[in-house]
N, C-alpha and C positions, 0 to 999 in steps of 0.2 A: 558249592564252591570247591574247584579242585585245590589242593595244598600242592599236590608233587606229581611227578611220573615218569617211571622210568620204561624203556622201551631195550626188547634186543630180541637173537636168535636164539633159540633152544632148541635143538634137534634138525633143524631146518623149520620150523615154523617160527614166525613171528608172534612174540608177547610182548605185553601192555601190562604194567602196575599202575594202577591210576587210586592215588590218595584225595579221597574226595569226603567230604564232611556235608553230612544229612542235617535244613533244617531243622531245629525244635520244633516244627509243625507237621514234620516228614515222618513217613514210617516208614522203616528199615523194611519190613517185608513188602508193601508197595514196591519200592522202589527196585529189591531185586525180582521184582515178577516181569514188570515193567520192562527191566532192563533184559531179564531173559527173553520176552518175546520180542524186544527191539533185535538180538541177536540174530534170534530163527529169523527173520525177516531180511535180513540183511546176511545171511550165510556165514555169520561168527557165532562161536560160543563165548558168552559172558559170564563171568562165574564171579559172583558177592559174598564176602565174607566181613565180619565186625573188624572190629581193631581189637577188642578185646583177644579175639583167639590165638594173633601174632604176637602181642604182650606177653602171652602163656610162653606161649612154644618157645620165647627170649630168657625165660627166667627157670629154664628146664633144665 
């Protein structure tokens, strides 16, 4: 289920934040393996991180 997402330029490349929430039945590391080779496939890098880690880095 995505919740949010913001989109813009940074440098001259295009990024994507995409707030998306895993199943209770999902595993977190499936899903970023999955989604890195859906990348290579299609000529994007996709890069997953928890929510906990941006929680941190907010409280620093």
């Amino acid at each position: 289920m995505f919740l949010d997402v913001s989109q813009t330029i940074m440098q001259g490349a295009f990024t994507m934040m995409l707030l998306a929430k895993i199943p209770d039945n999902g595993n977190f590391n499936t899903v970023k393996s999955q989604l890195a080779t859906l990348g290579d496939q299609i000529g994007v890098e996709i890069k997953v991180a928890r929510q906990e880690i941006f929680d941190a880095m907010h409280r620093l």
